[in-house]
C-alpha positions as a Markdown table, in Angstrom:
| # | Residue | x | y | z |
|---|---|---|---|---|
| 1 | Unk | 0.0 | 0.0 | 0.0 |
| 2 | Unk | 1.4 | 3.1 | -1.1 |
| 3 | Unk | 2.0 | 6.1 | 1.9 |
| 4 | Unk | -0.7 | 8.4 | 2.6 |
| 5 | Unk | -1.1 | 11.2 | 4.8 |
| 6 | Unk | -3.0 | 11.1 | 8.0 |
| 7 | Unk | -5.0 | 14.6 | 7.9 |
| 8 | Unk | -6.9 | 16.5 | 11.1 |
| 9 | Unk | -8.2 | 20.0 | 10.2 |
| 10 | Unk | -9.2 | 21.4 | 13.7 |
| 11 | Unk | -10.8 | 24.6 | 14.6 |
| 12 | Unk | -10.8 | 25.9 | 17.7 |
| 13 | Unk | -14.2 | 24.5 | 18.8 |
| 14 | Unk | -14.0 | 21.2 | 17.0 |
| 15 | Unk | -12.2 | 18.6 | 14.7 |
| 16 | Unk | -13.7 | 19.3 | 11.1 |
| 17 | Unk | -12.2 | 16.7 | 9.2 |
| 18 | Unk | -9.8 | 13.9 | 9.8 |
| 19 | Unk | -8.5 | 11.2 | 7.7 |
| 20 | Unk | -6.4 | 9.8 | 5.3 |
| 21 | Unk | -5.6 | 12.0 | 2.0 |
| 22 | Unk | -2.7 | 11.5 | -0.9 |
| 23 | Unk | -2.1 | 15.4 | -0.9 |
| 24 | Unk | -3.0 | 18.3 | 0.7 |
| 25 | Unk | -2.9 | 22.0 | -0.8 |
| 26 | Unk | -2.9 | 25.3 | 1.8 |
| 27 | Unk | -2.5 | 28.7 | 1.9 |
| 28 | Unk | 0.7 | 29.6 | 4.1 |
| 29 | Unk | 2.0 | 32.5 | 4.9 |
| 30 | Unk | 4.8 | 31.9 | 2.5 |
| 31 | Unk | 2.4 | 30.9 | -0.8 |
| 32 | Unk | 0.6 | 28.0 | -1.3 |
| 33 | Unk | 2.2 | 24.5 | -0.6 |
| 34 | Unk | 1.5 | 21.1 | -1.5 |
| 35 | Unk | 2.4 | 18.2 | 0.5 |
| 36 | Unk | 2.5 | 15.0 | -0.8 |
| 37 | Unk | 3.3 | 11.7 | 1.5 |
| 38 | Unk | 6.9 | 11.4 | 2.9 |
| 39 | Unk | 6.9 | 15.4 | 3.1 |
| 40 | Unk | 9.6 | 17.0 | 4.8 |
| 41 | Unk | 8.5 | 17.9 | 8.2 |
| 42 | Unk | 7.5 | 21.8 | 8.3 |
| 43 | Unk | 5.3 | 24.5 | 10.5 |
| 44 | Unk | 3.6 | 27.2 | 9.0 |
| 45 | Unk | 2.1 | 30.2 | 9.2 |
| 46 | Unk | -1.2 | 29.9 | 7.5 |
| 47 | Unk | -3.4 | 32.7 | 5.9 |
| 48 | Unk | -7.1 | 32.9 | 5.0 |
| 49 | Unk | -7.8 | 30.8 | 2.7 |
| 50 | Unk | -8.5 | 27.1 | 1.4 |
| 51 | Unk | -7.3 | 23.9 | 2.1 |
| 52 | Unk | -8.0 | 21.3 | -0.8 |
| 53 | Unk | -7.8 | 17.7 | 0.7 |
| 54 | Unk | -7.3 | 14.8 | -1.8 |
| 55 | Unk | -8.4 | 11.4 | 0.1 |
| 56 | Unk | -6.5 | 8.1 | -0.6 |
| 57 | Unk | -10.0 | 7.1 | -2.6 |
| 58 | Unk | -9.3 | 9.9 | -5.2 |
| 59 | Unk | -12.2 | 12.5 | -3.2 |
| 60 | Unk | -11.5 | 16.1 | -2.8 |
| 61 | Unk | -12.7 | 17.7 | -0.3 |
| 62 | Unk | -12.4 | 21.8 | 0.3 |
| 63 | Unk | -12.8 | 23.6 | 3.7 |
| 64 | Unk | -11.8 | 27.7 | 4.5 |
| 65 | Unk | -9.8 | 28.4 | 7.3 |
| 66 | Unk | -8.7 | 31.4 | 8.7 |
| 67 | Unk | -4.7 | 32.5 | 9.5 |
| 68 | Unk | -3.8 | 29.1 | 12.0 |
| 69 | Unk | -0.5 | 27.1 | 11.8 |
| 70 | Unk | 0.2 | 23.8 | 9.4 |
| 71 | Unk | 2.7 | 21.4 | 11.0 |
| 72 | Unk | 3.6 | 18.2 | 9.1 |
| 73 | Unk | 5.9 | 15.7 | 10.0 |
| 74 | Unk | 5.9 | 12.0 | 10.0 |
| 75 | Unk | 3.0 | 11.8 | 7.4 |
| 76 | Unk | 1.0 | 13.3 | 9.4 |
| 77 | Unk | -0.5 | 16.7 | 8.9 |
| 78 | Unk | -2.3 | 19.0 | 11.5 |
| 79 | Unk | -4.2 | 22.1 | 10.5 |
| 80 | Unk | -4.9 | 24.5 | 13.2 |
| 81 | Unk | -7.2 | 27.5 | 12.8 |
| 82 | Unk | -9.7 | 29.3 | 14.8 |
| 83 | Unk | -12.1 | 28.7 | 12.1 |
| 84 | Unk | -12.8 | 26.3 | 9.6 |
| 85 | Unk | -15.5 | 25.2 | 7.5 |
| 86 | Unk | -16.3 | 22.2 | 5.0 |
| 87 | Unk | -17.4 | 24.1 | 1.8 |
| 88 | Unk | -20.8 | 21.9 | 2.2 |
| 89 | Unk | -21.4 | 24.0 | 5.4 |
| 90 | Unk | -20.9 | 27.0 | 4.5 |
| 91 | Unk | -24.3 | 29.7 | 3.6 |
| 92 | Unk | -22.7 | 30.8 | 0.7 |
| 93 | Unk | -25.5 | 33.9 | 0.7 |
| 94 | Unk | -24.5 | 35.0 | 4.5 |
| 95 | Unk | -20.7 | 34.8 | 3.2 |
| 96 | Unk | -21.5 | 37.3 | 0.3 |
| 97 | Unk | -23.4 | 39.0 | 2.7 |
| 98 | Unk | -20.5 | 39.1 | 5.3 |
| 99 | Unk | -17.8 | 40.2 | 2.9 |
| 100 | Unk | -20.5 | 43.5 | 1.4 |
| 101 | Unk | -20.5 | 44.3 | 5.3 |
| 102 | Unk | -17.1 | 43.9 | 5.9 |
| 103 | Unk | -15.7 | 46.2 | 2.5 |
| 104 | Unk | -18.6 | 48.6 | 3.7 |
| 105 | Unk | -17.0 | 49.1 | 7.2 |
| 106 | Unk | -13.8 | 49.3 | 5.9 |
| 107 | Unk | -14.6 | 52.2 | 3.6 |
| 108 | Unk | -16.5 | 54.0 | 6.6 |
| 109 | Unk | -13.5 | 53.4 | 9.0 |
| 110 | Unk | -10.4 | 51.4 | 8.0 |
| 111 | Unk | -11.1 | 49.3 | 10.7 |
| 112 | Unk | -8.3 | 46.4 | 10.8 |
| 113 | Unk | -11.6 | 44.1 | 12.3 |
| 114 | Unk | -13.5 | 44.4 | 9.1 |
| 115 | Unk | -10.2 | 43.8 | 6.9 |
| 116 | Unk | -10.1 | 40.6 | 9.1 |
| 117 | Unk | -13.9 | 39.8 | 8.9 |
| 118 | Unk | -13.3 | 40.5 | 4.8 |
| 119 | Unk | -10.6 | 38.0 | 4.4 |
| 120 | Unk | -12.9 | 35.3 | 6.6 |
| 121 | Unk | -15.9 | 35.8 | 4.2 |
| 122 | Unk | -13.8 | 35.6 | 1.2 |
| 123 | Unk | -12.1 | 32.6 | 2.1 |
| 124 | Unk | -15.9 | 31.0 | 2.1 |
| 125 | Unk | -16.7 | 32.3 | -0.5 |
| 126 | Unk | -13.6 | 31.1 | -2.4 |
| 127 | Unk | -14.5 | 27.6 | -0.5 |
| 128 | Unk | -17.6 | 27.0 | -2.4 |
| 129 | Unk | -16.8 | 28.3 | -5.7 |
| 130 | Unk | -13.6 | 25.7 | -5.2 |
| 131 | Unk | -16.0 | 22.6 | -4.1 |
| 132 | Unk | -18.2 | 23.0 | -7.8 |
């Protein structure tokens, strides 16, 4: 049996996803990166974004996370992030909805909040539209 990677995507209040996957992509705070079974062991920084999870049975499955930390080592790869989301889960409406907010407060104030509460939304968004 070839090596796989054994995957938990955890948010703060919950595990979201664990299992076994033949590649991973994620948004790091470096770029994206793509790890791939026998991976040399890492820890990033990661940004909003997406995490595209290929399973060992060929599936694909997208979640958004906000900025967390990636660690890999030993074929075994931990996702940590305050939030994260299955793109099935997501209201795609209220994320639309969020990120019209968000741009709408920013333009009033330059709040650093709603540059935050932009980048969340649009990671969603950019969940959903990934998942079809």
């Amino acid at each position: 049996m070839a090596d796989v990677l054994h995957v938990e995507l955890v948010a703060a209040d919950r595990l979201v996803w664990s299992g076994e996957a033949s590649m991973i992509i994620a948004r790091t705070s470096e770029g994206d990166v793509g790890i791939l079974p026998n991976h040399a062991p890492m820890l990033s920084l990661m940004v909003d974004g997406v995490v595209d999870v290929t399973t060992s049975s060929n599936e694909t499955w997208i979640a958004a996370v906000d900025a967390g930390f990636l660690s890999v080592a030993d074929n075994r790869v931990s996702i940590l992030a305050e939030h994260a989301l299955m793109s099935h889960d997501i209201d795609l409406e209220k994320a639309k909805a969020d990120l019209e907010r968000a741009h709408k407060a920013r333009e009033d104030d330059g709040e650093q909040a709603a540059a935050l509460q932009a980048a969340w939304a649009e990671a969603r968004i950019r969940a959903v539209e990934e998942a079809h």
